[in-house]
N, C-alpha and C positions, 0 to 999 in steps of 0.2 A: 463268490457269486458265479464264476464260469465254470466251477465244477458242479455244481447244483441247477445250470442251464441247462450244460451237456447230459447230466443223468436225467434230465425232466424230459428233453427232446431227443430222446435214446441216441445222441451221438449225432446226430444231423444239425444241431443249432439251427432250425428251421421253429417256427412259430410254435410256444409249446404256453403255459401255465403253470405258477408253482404255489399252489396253497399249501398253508398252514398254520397253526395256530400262532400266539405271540411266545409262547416256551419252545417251539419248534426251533421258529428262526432265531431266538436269541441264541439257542443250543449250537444251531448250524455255525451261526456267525462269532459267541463269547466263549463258546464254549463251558468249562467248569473249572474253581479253583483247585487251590491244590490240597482241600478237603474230598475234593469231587462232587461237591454241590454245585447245582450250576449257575451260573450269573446268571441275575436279572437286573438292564436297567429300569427306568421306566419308558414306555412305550413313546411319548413324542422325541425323548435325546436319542433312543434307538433306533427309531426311524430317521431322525435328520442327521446324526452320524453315523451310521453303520449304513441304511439300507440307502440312506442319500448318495453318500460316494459310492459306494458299490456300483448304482445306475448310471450316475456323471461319469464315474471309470469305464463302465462299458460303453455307455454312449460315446466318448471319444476314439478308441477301439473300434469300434464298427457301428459310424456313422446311418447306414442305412438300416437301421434298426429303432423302432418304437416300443420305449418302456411304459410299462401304466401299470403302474402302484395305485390296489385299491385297500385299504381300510375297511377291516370286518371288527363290527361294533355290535355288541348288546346293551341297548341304552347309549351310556355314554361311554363305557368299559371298552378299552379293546380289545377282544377276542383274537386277532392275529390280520396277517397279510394274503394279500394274492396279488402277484405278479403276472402281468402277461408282458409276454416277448412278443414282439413281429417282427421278421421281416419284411421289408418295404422294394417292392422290383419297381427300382423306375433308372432311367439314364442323367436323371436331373442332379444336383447335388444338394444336399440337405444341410 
C-alpha cells in the first residue's frame, strides 16, 4: 500500500487518490498464481483482509493521516475501490 501511495502522490505522501477497479487492486495486492492467472478473492474478504490491514497498518504508521475507503458499485456488484489519503496539519494528537 506505501508503494502505490507514493507513486499516486508522485513521491510527496501529501493528499493524493487511488482509484481502480476490483481486478486492479486484487492485481496490486494478490497478485497471480504460478499459472500466471491472477487471483481473485471475492470482493467483502478482499476488502476486510487485504485493504483493511493495509489502512490499520498505515494508520498506526502515520497517525496524522485520514483514510477513506469508498466502494464503487453497479447495482449491487462491486466494480472496484478509491482510496483517499489526507493529510491532517494540526498540533493536536489523534
Amino acid at each position: 500500500m506505501m508503494k502505490l501511495w507514493n507513486a499516486n502522490s508522485n513521491g510527496k505522501l501529501e493528499s493524493t487518490s487511488i482509484k481502480g477497479s476490483i481486478a486492479d487492486w486484487q492485481s496490486w495486492f494478490l497478485g497471480s498464481n504460478s499459472h500466471g492467472d491472477p487471483i481473485h478473492w471475492q470482493s467483502g474478504r478482499f476488502k476486510q483482509k487485504v485493504l483493511g490491514t493495509a489502512i490499520s497498518e498505515l494508520g498506526k504508521l502515520y497517525p496524522q493521516t485520514l483514510f477513506t475507503l469508498m466502494t464503487n458499485k453497479q447495482g449491487r456488484a462491486v466494480t472496484g475501490y478509491q482510496l483517499d489519503i489526507t493529510n491532517i496539519h494540526t498540533s493536536l494528537k489523534l
